[in-house]
N, CA, C and O atoms as a CHARMM CRD file, in Angstrom:
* protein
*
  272
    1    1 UNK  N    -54.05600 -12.25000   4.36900 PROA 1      0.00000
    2    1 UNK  CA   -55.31200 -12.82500   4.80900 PROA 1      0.00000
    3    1 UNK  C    -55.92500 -13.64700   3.67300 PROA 1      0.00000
    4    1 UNK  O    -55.85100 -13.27600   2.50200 PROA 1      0.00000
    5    2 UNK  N    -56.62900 -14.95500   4.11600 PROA 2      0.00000
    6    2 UNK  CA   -56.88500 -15.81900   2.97300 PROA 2      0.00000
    7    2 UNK  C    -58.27600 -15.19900   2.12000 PROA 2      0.00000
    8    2 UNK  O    -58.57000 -15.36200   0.93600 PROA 2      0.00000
    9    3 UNK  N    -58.95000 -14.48200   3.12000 PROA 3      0.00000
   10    3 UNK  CA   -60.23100 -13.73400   2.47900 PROA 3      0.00000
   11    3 UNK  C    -59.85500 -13.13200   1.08400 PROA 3      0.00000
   12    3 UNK  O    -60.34400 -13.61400   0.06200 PROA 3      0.00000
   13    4 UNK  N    -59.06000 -12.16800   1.04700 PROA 4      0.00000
   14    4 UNK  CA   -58.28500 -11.72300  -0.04400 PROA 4      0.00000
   15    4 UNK  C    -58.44600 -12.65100  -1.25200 PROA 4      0.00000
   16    4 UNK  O    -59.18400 -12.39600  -2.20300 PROA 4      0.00000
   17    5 UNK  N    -57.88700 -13.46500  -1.16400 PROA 5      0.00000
   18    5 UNK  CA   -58.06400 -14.22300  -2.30200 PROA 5      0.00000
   19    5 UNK  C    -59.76600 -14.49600  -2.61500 PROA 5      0.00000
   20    5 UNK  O    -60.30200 -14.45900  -3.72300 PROA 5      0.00000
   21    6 UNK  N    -60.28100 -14.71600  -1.57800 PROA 6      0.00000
   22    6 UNK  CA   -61.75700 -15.29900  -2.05600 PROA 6      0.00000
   23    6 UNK  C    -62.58100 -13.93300  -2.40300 PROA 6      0.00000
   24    6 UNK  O    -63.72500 -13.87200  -2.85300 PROA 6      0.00000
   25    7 UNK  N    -61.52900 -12.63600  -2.01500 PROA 7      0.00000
   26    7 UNK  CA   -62.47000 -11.51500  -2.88100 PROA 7      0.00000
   27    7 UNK  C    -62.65100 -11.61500  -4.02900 PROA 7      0.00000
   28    7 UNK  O    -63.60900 -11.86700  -4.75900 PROA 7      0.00000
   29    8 UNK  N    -60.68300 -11.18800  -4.23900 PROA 8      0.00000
   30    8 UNK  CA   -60.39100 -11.21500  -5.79800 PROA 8      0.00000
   31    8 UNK  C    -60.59800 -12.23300  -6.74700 PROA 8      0.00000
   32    8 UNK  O    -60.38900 -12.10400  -7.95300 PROA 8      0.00000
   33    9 UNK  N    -61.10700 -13.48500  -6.05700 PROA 9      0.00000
   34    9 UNK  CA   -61.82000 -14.50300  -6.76700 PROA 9      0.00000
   35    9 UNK  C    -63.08900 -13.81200  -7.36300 PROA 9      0.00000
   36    9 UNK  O    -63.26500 -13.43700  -8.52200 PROA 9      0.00000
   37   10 UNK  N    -63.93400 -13.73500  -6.28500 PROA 10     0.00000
   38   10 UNK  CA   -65.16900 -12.98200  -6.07000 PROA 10     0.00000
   39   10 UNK  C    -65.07400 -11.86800  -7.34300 PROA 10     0.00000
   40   10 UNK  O    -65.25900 -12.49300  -8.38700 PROA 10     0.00000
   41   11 UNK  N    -64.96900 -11.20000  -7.46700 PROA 11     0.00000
   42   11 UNK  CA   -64.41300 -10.09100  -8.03700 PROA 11     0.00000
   43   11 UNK  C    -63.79300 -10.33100  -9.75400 PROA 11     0.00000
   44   11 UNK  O    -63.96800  -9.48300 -10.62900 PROA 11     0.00000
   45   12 UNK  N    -63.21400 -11.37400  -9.93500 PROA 12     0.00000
   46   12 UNK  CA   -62.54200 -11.64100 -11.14200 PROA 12     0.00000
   47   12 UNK  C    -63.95700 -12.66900 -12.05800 PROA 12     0.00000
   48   12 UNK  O    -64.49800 -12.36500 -13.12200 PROA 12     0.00000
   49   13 UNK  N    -64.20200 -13.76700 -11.27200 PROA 13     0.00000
   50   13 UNK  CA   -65.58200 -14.49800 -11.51500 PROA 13     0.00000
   51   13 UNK  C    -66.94100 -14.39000 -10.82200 PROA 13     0.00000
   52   13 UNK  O    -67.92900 -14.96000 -11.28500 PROA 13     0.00000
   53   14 UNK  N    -66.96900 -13.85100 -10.00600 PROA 14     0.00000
   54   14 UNK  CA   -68.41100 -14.32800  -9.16600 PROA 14     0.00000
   55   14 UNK  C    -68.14200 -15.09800  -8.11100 PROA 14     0.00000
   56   14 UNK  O    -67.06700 -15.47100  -7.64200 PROA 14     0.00000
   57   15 UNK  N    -69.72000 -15.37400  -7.65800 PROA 15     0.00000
   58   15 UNK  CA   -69.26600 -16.70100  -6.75900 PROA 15     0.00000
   59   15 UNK  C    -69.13700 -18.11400  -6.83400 PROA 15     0.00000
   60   15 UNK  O    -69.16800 -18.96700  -5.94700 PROA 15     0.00000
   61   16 UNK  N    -68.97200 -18.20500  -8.17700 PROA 16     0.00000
   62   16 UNK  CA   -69.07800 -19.60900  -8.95300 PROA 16     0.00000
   63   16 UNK  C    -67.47600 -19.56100  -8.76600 PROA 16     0.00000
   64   16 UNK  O    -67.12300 -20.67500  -8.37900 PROA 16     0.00000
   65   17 UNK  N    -66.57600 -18.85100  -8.87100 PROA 17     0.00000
   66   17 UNK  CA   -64.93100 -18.87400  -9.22900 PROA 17     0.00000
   67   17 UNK  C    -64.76200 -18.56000  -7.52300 PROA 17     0.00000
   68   17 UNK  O    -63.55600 -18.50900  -7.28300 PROA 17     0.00000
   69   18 UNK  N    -65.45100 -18.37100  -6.46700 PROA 18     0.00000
   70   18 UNK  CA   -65.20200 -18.07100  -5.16400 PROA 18     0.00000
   71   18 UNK  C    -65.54200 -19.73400  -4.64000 PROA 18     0.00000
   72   18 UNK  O    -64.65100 -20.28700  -3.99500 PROA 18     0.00000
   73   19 UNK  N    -66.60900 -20.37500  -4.87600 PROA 19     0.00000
   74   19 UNK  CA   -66.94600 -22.01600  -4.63900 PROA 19     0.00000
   75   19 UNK  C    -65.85100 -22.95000  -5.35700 PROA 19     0.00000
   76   19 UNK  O    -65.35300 -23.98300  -4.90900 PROA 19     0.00000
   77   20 UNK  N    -65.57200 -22.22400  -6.77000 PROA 20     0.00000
   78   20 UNK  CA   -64.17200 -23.33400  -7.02000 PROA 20     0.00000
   79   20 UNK  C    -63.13000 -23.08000  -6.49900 PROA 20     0.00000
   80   20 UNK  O    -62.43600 -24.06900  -6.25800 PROA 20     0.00000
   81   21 UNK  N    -62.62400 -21.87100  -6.14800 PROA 21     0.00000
   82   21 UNK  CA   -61.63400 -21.42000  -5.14800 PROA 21     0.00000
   83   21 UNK  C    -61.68000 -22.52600  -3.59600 PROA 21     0.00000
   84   21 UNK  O    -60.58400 -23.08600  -3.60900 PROA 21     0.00000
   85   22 UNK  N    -61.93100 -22.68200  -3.20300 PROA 22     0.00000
   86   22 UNK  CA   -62.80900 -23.16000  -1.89500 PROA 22     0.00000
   87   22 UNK  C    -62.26600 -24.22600  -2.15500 PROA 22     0.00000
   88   22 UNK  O    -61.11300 -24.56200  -1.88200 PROA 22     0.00000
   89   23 UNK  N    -63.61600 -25.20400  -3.06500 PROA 23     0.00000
   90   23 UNK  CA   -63.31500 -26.76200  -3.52600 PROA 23     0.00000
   91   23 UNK  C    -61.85700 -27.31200  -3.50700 PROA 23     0.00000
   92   23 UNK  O    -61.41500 -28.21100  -2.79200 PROA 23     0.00000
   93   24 UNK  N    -61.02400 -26.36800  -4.71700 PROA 24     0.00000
   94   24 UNK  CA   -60.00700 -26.62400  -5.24100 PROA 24     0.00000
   95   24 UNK  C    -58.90400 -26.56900  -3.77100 PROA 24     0.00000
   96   24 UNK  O    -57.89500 -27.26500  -3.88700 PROA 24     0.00000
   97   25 UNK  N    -59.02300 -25.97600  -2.75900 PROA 25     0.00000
   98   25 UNK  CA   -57.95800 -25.66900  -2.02400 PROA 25     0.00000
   99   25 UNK  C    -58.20700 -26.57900  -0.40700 PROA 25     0.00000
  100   25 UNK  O    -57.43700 -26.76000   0.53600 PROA 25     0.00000
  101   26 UNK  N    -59.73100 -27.03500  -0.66000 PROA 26     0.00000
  102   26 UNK  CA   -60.11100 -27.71200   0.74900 PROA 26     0.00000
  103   26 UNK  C    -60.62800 -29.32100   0.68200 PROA 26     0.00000
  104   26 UNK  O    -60.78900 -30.18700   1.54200 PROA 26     0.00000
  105   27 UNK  N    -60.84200 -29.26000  -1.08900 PROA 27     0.00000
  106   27 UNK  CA   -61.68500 -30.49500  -1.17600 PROA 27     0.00000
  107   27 UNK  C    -62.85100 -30.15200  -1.02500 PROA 27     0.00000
  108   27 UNK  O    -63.40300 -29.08300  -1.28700 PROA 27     0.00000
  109   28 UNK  N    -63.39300 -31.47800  -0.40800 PROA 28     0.00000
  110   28 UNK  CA   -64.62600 -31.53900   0.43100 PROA 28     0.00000
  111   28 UNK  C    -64.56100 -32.30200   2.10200 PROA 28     0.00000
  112   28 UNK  O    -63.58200 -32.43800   2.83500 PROA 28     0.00000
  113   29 UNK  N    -65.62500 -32.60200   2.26800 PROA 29     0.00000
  114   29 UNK  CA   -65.77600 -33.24700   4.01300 PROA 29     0.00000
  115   29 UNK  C    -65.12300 -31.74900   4.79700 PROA 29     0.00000
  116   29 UNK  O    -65.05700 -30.57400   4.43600 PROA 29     0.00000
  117   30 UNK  N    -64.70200 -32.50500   6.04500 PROA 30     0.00000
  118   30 UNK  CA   -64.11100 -31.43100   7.63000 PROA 30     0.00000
  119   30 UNK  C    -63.54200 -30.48300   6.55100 PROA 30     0.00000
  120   30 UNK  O    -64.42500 -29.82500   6.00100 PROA 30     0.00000
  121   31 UNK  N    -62.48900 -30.28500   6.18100 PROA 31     0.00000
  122   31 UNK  CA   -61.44200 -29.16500   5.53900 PROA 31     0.00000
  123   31 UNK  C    -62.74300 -28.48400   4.91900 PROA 31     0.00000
  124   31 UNK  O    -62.95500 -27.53200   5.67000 PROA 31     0.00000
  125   32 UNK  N    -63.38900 -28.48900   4.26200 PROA 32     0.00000
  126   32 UNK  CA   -63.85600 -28.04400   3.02800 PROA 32     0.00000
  127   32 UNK  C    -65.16900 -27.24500   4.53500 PROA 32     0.00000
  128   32 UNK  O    -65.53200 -26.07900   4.69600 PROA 32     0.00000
  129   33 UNK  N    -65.46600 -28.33100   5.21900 PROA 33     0.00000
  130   33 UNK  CA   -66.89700 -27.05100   6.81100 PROA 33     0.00000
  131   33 UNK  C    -66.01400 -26.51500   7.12100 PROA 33     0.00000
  132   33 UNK  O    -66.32000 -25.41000   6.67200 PROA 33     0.00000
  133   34 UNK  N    -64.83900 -26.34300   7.67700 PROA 34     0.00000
  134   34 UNK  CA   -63.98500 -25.51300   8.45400 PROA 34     0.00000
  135   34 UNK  C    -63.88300 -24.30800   7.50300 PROA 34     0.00000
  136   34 UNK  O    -64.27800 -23.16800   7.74600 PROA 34     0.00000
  137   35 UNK  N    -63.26200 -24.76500   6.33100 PROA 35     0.00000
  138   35 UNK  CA   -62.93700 -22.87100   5.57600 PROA 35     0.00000
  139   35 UNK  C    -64.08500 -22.54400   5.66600 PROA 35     0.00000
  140   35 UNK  O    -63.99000 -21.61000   6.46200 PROA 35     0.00000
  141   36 UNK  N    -65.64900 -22.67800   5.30300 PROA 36     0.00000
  142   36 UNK  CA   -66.48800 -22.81100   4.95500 PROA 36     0.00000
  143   36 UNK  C    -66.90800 -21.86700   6.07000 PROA 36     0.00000
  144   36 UNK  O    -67.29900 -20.73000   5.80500 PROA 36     0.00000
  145   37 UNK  N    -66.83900 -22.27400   7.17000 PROA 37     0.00000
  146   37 UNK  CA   -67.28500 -21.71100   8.72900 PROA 37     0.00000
  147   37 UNK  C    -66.25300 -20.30800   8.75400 PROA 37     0.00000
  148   37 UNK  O    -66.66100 -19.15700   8.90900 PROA 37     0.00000
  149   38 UNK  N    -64.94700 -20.68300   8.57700 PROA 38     0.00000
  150   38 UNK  CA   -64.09600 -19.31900   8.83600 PROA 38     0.00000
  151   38 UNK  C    -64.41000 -18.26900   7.50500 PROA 38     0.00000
  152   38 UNK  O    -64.05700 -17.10900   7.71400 PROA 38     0.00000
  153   39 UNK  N    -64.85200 -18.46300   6.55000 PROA 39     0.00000
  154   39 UNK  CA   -65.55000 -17.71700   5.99700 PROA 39     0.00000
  155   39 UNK  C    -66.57500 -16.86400   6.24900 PROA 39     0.00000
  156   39 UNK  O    -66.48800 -15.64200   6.13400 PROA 39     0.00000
  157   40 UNK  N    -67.76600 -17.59700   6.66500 PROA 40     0.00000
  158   40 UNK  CA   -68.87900 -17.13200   7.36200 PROA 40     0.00000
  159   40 UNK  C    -68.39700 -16.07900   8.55100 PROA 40     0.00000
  160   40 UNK  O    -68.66200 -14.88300   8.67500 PROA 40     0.00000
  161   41 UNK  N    -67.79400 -16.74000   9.17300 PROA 41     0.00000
  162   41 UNK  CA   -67.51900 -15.75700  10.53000 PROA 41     0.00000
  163   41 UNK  C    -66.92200 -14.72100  10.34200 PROA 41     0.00000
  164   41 UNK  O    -67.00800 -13.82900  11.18600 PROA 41     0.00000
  165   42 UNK  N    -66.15500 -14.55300   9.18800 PROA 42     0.00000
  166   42 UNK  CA   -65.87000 -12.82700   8.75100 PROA 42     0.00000
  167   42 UNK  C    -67.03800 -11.65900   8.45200 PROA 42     0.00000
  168   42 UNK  O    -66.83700 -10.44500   8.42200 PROA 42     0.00000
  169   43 UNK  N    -67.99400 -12.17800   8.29200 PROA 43     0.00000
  170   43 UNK  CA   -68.93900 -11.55100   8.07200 PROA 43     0.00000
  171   43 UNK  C    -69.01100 -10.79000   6.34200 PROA 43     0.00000
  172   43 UNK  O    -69.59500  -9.82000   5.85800 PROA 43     0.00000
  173   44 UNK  N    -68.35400 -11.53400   5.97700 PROA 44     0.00000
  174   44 UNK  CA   -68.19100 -11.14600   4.47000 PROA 44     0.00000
  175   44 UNK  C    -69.15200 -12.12200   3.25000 PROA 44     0.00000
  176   44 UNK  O    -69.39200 -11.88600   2.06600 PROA 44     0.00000
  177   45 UNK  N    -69.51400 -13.19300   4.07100 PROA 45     0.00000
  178   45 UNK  CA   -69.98200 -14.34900   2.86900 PROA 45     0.00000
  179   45 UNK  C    -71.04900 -15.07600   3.35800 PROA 45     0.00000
  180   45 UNK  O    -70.92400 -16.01700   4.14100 PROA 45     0.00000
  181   46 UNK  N    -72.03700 -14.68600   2.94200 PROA 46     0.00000
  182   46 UNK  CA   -73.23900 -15.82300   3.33700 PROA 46     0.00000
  183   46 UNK  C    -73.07500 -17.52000   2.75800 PROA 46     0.00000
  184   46 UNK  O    -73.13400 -17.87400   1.58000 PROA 46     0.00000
  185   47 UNK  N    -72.89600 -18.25100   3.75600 PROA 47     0.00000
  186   47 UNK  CA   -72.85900 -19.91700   3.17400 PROA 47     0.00000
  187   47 UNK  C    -74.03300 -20.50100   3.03400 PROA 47     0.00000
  188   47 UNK  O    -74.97600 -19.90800   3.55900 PROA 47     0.00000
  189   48 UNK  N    -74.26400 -21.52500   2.46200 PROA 48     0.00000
  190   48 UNK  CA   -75.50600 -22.25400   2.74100 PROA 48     0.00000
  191   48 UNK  C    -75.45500 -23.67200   3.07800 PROA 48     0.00000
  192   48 UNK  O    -75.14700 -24.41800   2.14800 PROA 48     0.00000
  193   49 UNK  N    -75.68000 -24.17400   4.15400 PROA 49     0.00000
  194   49 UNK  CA   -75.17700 -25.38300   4.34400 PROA 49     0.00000
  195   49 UNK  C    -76.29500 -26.28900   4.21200 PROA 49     0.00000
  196   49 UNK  O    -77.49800 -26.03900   4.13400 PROA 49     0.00000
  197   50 UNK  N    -75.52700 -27.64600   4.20100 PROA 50     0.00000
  198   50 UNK  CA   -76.42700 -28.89800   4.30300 PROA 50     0.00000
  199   50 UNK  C    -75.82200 -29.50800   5.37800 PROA 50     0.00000
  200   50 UNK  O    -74.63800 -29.51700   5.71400 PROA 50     0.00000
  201   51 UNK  N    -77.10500 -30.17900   6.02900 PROA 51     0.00000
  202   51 UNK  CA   -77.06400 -30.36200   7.77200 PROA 51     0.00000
  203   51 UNK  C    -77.43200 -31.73400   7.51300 PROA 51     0.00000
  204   51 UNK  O    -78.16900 -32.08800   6.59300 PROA 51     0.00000
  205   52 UNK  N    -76.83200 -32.57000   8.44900 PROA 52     0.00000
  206   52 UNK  CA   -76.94100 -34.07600   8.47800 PROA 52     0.00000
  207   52 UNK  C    -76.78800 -34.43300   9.83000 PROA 52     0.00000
  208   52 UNK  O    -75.64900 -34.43900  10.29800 PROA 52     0.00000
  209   53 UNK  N    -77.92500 -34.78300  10.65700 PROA 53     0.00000
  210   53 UNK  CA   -77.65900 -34.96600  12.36300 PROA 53     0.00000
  211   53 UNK  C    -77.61500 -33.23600  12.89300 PROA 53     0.00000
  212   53 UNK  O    -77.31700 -33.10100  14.07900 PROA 53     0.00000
  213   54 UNK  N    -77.87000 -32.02500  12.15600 PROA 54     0.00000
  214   54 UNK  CA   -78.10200 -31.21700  12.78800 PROA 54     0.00000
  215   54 UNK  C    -76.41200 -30.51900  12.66500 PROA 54     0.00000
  216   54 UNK  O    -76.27000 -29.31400  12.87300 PROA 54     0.00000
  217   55 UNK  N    -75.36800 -31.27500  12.36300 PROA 55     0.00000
  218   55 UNK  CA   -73.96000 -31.20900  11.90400 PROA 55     0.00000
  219   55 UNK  C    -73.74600 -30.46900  10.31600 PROA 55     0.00000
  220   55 UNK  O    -73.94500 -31.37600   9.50800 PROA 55     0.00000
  221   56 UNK  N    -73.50700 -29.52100   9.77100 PROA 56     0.00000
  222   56 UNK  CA   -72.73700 -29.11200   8.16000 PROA 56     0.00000
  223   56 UNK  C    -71.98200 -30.15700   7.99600 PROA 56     0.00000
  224   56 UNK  O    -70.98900 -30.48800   8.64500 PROA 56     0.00000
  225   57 UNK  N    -72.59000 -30.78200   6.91200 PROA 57     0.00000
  226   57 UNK  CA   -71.38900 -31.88500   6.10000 PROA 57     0.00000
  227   57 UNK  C    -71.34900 -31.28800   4.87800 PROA 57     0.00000
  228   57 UNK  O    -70.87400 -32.05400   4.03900 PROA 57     0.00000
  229   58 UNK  N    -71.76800 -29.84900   4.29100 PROA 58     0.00000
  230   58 UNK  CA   -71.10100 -29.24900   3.22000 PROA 58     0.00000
  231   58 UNK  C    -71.89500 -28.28600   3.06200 PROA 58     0.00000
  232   58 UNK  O    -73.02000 -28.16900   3.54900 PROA 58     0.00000
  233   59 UNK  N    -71.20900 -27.40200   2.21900 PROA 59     0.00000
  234   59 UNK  CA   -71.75800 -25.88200   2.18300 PROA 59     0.00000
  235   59 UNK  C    -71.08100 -25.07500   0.64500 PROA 59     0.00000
  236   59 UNK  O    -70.24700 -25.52900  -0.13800 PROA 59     0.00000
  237   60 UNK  N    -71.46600 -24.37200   0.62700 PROA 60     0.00000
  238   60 UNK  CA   -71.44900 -23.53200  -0.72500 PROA 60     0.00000
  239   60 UNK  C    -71.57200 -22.09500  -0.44800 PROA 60     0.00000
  240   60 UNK  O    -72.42400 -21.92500   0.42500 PROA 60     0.00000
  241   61 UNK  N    -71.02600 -20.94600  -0.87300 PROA 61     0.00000
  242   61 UNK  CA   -70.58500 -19.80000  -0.78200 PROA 61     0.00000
  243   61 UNK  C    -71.86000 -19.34700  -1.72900 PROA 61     0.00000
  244   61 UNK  O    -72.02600 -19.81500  -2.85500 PROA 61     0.00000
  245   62 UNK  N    -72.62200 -18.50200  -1.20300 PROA 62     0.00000
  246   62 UNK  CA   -74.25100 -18.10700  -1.97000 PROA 62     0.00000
  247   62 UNK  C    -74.14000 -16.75800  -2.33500 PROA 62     0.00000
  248   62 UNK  O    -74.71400 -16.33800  -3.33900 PROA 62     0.00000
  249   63 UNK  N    -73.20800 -15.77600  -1.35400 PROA 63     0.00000
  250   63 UNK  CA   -73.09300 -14.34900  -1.15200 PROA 63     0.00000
  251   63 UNK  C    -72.30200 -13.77400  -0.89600 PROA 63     0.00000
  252   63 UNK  O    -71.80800 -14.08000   0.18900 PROA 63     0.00000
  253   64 UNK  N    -71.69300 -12.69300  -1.58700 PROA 64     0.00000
  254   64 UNK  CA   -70.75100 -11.73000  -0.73000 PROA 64     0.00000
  255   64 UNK  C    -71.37100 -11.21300  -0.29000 PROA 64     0.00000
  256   64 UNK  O    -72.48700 -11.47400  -0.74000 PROA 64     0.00000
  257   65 UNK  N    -71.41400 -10.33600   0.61800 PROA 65     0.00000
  258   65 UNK  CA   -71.99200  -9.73300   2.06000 PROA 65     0.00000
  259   65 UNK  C    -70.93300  -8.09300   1.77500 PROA 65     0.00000
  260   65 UNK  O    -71.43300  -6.97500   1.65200 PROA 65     0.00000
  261   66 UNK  N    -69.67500  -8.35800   1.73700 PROA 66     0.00000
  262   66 UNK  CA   -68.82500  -7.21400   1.48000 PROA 66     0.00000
  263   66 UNK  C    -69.29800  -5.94600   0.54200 PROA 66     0.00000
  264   66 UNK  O    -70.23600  -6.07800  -0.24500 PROA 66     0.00000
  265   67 UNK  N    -68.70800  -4.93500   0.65700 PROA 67     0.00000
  266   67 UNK  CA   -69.16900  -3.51400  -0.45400 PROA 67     0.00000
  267   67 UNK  C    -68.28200  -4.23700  -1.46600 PROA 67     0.00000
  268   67 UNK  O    -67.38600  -5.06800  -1.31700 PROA 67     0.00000
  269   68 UNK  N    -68.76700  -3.71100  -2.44100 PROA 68     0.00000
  270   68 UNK  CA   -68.04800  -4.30800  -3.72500 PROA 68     0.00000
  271   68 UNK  C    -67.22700  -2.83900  -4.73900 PROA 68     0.00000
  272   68 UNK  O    -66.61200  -3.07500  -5.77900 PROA 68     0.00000
């Protein structure tokens, strides 16, 4: 599961090494809302997005949500 990695990211750095995790593997634009969203929907990671037309055109990983 790709979460895994964004634990032990989580976990090794914070969520500064969980947002470069992300960046580094999606970019930015669509790829970069999509992980972004399938993140969120695990219920493990609070995102914070920026809305343009009411649309996420980018977001950032603010929280683990998970027991640590």
């Amino acid at each position: 599961m790709a979460d895994n990695d964004y634990v032990r990211a989580y976990r090794s750095g914070g969520i500064r090494e969980v947002n470069d995790l992300v960046t580094k593997k999606f970019g930015t634009g669509v790829s970069l809302v999509h992980a972004l969203e399938s993140m969120e929907e695990t219920g493990l990671w609070r995102i914070k997005w920026h809305d343009v037309h009411g649309k996420p055109d980018f977001g950032a990983v603010m929280e683990f949500l998970g027991d640590d």
